[in-house]
C-alpha positions, 0 to 999 in steps of 0.5 A, a space after each residue: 863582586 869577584 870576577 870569574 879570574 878571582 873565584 878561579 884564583 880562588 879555587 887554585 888555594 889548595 889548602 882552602 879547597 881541601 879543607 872545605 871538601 873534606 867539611 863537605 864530605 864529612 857533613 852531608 848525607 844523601 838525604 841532607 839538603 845543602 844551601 851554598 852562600 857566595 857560590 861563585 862559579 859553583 864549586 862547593 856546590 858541585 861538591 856537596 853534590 857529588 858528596 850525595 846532597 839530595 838537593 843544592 840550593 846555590 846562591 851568588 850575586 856576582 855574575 860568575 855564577 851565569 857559568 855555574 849551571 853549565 858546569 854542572 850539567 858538564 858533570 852531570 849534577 845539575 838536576 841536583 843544584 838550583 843556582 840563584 843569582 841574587 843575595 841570599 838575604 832576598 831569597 827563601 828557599 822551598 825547604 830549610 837547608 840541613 846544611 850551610 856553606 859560606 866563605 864569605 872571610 876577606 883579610 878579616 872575617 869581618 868584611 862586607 855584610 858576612 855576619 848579617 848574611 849568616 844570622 839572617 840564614 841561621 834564622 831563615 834558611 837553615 833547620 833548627 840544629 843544621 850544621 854550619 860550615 864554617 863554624 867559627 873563626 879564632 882572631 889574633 893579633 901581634 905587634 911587629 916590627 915591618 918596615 917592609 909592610 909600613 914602606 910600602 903604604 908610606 914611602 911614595 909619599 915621604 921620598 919627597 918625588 921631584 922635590 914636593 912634600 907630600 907627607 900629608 898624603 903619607 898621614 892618610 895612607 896610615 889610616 888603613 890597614 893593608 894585606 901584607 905577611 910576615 915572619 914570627 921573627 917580625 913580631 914584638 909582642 906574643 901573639 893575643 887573641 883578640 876574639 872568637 866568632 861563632 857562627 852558630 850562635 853571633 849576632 853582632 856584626 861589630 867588634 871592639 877590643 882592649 889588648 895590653 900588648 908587652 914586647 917580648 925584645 926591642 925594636 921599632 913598631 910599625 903597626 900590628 898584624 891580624 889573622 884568623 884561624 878557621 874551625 871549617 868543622 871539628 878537626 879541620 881547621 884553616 890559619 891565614 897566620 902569616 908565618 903559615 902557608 899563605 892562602 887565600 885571605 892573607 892577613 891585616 897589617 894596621 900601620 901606625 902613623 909614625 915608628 915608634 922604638 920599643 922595648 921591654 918593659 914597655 906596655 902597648 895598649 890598643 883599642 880595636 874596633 870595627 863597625 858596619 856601617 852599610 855595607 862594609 866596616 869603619 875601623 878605628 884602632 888607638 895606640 898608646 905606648 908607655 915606658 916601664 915607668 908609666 910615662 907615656 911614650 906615643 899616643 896615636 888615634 887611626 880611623 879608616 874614616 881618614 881615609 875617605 876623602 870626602 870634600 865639605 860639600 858632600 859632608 854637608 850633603 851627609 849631615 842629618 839636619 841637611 835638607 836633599 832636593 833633587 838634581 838633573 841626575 835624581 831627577 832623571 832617575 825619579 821619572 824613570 822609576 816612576 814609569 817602571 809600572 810593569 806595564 810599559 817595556 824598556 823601550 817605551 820608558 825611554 820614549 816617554 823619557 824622552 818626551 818629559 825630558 828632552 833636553 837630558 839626552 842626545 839620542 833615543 839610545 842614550 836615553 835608552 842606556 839609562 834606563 836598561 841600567 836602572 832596570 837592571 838595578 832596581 827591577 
């Protein structure tokens, strides 16, 4: 979750912050009830507010937002912005909101659970015919020539540092993509759209793509760039194209594991995939590169499971036909949730704690840490 540092570096994107203003200023009515998504600090319910919101519900689960009824009673708006600490997926609201604003964008708009939390506020939160803003994101994708980007994955690793050969490390860094801009004069190929997102209406949070890319001069791939442009509503749009303005969410490079020399008449072709697996995405993309005759050139497959480096034993543990029994620590941890009744205060959890597993910690407080931490989580 971000820091107050992060929504403040955040909220000094002027770009970004002009657009979303405007959206708000456009979209809400004095009888208009807003529901803002990933809050932060408050700033765009702050401005939904001011815009003449009858009512503000602010939702954020980072603890920024613990700042965010302060400031708006500094400016006297906190009689019109309920702020709630928590995912909006958890919350109902006492009446649907006319209006939803979300920038919930990382690199790509696929990122964390942003679109489940969108379908889940369409369908829950959100009036039939309420405005969302964003509206919707345009993703593109280029093939460039980076060796900047791609360097600064791999040479730690290739340079040989004090004489070791580190290389298998540098086939790993090429197994995730990376923020990193760069110029039109970098690209190989045109840029292609890869897809559009509608916010009024997706419900997959997943994306897989086929893209026949032709270089448009020669040179040497390194992996390709992806970015988004954002409708926030109709005539006010956002780009983190990386040959425009930088804001906030810069964009995607995905190296590929070796240079490859190309051409044109050459043919790059490149399934794209990300799925959401928990909480965040798994992204695989696979290069194939032929020549003007059809001869294949280079052949690469990136997963950015490769880059998770698990050991056998937790494989194992993750496998479907793995039995699971408790360790000390899920053992702990069951008796606690087991005394969280609502009938016994934290102290008297860690005391009992401390009677049915005495020799788990060195101190009453120790034991009282623990359980202060899993109250915090699960209660």
């Amino acid at each position: 979750m971000y820091s107050i540092y992060e929504f403040g570096q955040m909220m000094k994107d002027a770009i970004r912050m002009d657009a979303y203003q405007e959206a708000i200023r456009r979209v809400v009515r004095p009888d208009s009830i807003v529901l803002d998504i990933g809050t932060g600090t408050g700033i765009h319910a702050l401005m939904a507010a001011r815009a003449g919101a009858r009512h503000v519900y602010a939702i954020e689960p980072a603890d920024a937002i613990l700042v965010a009824p302060e400031v708006a009673r500094a400016n006297g708006l906190a009689d019109r912005i309920t702020f709630i600490q928590d995912f909006s997926t958890n919350v109902t609201l006492p009446v649907k909101a006319d209006v939803v604003v979300s920038d919930l964008h990382g690199r790509l708009p696929w990122y964390q659970r942003h679109i489940p939390t969108i379908v889940d506020a369409r369908r829950r939160l959100v009036k039939d015919h309420g405005t969302l803003v964003p509206q919707q994101d345009v993703v593109f994708l280029a093939a460039v020539e980076a060796p900047d980007l791609y360097a600064r994955a791999t040479d730690p690793w290739r340079q040989q540092p004090f004489g070791f050969d580190l290389s298998y490390v540098a086939s790993r860094t090429t197994q995730a993509f990376y923020s990193g801009r760069v110029g039109r004069d970098c690209f190989l190929t045109e840029a292609s759209q890869v897809t559009a997102l509608d916010y009024r209406s997706i419900t997959d949070p997943d994306v897989s793509v086929s893209l026949e890319l032709l270089p448009v001069r020669s040179g040497s791939l390194h992996g390709f760039i992806a970015w988004f442009d954002t409708e926030v509503i109709e005539d006010v749009r956002l780009t983190s194209a990386p040959f425009e303005p930088e804001i906030s969410y810069g964009s995607a490079f995905f190296p590929i594991a070796e240079p490859v020399s190309i051409a044109p008449g050459h043919t790059i072709r490149l399934s794209w995939r990300g799925s959401l697996q928990g909480d965040d995405y798994v992204w695989a993309w696979n290069v194939d590169v032929e020549d003007s005759a059809g001869v294949l050139r280079a052949k690469f497959h990136h997963t950015s499971l490769g880059l998770q480096l698990l050991s056998m034993d937790r494989l194992r543990k993750r496998a479907p036909s793995y039995q699971p029994t408790l360790g000390s620590d899920g053992t702990i941890d069951r008796i606690v949730l087991s005394l969280m009744t609502g009938e016994r205060t934290v102290a008297e959890i860690a005391r009992a704690l401390m009677a049915q597993a005495p020799d788990a910690f060195e101190s009453e407080a120790a034991a009282m840490e623990r359980v202060r931490t899993l109250s915090e989580r699960y209660t």
